[in-house]
C-alpha positions in Angstrom: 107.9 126.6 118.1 110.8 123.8 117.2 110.9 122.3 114.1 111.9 119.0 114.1 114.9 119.4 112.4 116.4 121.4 114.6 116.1 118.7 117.0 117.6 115.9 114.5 120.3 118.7 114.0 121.3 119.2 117.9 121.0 115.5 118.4 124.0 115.0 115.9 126.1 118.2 116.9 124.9 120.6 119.3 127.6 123.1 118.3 126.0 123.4 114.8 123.0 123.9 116.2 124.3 126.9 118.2 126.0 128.3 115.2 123.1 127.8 112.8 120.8 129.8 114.8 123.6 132.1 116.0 126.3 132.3 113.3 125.2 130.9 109.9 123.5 133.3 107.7 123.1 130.6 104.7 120.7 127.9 107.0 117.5 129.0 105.6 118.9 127.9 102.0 120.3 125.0 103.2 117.2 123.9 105.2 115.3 124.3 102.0 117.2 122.1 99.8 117.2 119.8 102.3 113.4 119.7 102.0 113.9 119.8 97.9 115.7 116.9 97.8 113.6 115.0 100.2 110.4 115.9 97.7 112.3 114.6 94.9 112.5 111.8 96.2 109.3 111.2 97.3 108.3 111.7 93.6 110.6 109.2 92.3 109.2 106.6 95.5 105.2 107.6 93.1 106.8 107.1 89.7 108.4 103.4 91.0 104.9 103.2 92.3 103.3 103.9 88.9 105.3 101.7 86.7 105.0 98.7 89.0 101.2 98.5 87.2 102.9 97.5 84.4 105.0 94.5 85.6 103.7 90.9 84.3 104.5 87.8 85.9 105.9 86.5 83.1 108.8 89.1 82.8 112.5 88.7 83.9 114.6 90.7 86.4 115.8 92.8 83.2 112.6 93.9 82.3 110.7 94.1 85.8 114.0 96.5 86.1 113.8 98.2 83.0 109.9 98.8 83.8 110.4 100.5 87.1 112.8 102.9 85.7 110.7 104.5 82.8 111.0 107.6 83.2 113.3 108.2 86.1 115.8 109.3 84.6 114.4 112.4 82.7 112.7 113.2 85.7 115.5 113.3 88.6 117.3 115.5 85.6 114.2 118.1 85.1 113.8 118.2 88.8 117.2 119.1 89.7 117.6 121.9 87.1 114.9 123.1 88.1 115.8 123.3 92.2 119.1 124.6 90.5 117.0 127.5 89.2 115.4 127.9 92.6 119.1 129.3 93.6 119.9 126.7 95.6 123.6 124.8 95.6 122.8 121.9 94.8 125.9 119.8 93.4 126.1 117.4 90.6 127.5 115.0 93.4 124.3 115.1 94.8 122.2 114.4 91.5 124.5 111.1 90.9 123.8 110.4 94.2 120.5 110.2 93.9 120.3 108.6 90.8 123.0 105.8 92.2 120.7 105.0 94.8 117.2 105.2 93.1 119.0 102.2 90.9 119.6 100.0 93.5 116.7 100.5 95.3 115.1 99.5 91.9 117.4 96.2 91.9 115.5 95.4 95.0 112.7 96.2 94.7 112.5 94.1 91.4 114.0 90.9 92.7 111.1 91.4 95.5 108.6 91.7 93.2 109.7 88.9 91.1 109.4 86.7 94.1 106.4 87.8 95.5 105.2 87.2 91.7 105.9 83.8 91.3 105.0 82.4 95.5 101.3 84.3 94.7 101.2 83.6 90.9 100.0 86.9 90.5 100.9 90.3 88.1 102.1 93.0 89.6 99.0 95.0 89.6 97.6 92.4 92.0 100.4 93.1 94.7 100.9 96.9 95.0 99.2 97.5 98.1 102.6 94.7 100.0 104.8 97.1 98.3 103.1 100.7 98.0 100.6 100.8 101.4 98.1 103.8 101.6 100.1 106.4 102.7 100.6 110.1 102.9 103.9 112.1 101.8 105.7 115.2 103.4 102.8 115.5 105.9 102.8 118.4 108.1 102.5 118.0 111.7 102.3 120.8 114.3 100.6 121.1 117.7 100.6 124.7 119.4 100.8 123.2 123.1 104.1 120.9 122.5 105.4 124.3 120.8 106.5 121.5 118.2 106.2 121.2 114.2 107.6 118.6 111.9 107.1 117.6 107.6 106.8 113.6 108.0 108.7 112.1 105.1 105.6 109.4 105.0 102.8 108.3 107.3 101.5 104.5 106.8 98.1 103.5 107.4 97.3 100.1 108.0 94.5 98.3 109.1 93.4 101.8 110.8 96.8 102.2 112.6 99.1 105.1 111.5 103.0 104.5 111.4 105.2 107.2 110.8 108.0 106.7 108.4 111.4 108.5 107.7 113.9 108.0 104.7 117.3 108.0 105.6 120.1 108.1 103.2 123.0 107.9 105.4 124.3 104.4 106.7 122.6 102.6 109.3 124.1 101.0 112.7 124.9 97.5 112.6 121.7 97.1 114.9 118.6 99.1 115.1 118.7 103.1 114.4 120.6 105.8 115.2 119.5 107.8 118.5 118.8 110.7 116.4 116.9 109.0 114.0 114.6 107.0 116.9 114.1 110.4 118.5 112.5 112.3 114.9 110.4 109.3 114.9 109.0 109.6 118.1 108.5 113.0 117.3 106.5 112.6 114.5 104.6 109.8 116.5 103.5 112.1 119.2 102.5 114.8 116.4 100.6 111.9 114.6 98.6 111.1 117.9 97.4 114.6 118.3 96.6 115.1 114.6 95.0 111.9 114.4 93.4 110.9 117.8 95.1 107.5 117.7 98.0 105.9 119.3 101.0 105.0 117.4 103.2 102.2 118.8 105.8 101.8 116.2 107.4 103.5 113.5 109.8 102.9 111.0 113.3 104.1 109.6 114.1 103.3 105.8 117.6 103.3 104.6 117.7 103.7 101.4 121.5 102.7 100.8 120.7 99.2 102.2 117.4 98.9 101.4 116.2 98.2 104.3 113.8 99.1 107.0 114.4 99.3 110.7 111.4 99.3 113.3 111.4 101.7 116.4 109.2 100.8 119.5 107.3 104.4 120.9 108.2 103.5 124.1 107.9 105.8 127.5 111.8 105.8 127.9 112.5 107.2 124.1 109.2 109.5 124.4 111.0 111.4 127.4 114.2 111.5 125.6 112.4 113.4 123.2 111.3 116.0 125.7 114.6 115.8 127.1 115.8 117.1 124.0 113.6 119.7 123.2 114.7 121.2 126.7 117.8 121.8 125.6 117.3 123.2 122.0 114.9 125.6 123.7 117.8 126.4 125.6 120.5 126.9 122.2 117.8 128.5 120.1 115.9 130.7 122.3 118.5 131.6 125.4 121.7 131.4 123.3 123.1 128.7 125.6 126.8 127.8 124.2 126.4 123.9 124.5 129.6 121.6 125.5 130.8 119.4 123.1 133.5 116.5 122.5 135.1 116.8 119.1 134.6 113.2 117.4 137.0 113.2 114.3 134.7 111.3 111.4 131.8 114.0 112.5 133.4 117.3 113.0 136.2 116.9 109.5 132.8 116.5 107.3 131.0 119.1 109.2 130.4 122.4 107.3 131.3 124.6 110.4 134.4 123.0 110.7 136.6 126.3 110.1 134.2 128.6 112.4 133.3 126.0 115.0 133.8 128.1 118.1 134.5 124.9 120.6 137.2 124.5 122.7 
């Protein structure tokens, strides 16, 4: 069975791949922050989600601001000690981080609402389901034939139609989404259309550091890249394959295998 993110791992570095299944000893932990982090998240996305409820049209950017943040705070704080208990590394870097971003999201999402407020003379209330669709979070996806599994950061439903969604906070391309990130997606659409019995023609990639989100077409061209790819993690996981690389400088000095990378 593939998990997903062994896919979005090969796609940005085969070589770690290789040496996470092979090598590495400390993945499992790793892999389960990851999946920490991305939960803590989600809850902050439902407390924003909450406090919107309280926004009147008659308040100012301050306040719409200061409304969406009750609570935050005290929360990202309690959550991370308590991953911290779980054992798991995460850094205080990576709590400011969080918080840093959470903020500006909150900017935006405030001067949005604002807006929206004043062009539909309407409270908050009124407007949730433009900003806060129905939805379901860290949905699990698997399907024995496709030997393929997944968690789904969020899947949309609109209208009947299901649109997968993943959070991203690293920076986006100055046009459309990473390769990696369009081939998760399709991933997750494909999952979605077994689980689901539907079709899914378009998903959608939200970075968080811009605030913005970024559709992918499902096409037949990115649905074979997909396959594609599994091939060849089959091959790294299962078979042991040593893939061939090319060192790229900004990737492989932040990598964390850096000092055991066994490429040429």
């Amino acid at each position: 069975m593939i998990n997903i993110s062994s896919i979005k791992t090969h796609m940005y570095c085969p070589m770690s791949l290789y040496i996470q299944n092979h090598v590495d000893e400390t993945e499992n932990k790793n892999y389960q922050l990851a999946i920490e982090i991305k939960k803590l998240k989600i809850d902050i996305f439902d407390l924003i989600q909450k406090n919107m409820r309280k926004i009147k049209q008659t308040m100012n950017i301050q306040e719409i601001e200061q409304k969406l943040s009750y609570n935050i705070d005290s929360y990202i704080q309690n959550t991370a000690d308590s991953i911290k208990s779980l054992d798991l590394d995460l850094e205080n870097s990576q709590v400011n981080e969080i918080i840093d971003d959470t903020y500006f999201n909150i900017k935006i999402i405030a001067l949005k609402i604002k807006q929206t407020m004043n062009i539909l003379n309407k409270n908050a209330f009124e407007i949730i389901d433009m900003f806060f669709p129905n939805c379901m979070y860290s949905y699990m996806l698997k399907d024995t034939q496709l030997e393929l599994i997944g968690i789904c950061d969020k899947i949309e439903i609109i209208d009947g139609k299901y649109y997968p969604v993943t959070i991203k906070n690293s920076n986006p391309p100055l046009k459309g989404v990473w390769d990696q990130d369009a081939i998760e997606l399709v991933a997750y659409a494909i999952l979605i259309e077994e689980e689901f019995d539907t079709e899914v023609f378009v998903g959608f990639v939200d970075y968080e550091k811009i605030g913005e989100r970024r559709p992918v077409v499902m096409d037949v061209n990115l649905r074979k890249g997909l396959f594609e790819v599994m091939r060849e993690v089959k091959e790294i996981t299962e078979n042991k394959k040593l893939p061939k690389v090319k060192s790229h400088v900004k990737k492989c000095e932040r990598c964390e295998y850096k000092n055991i990378c066994i490429k040429d």
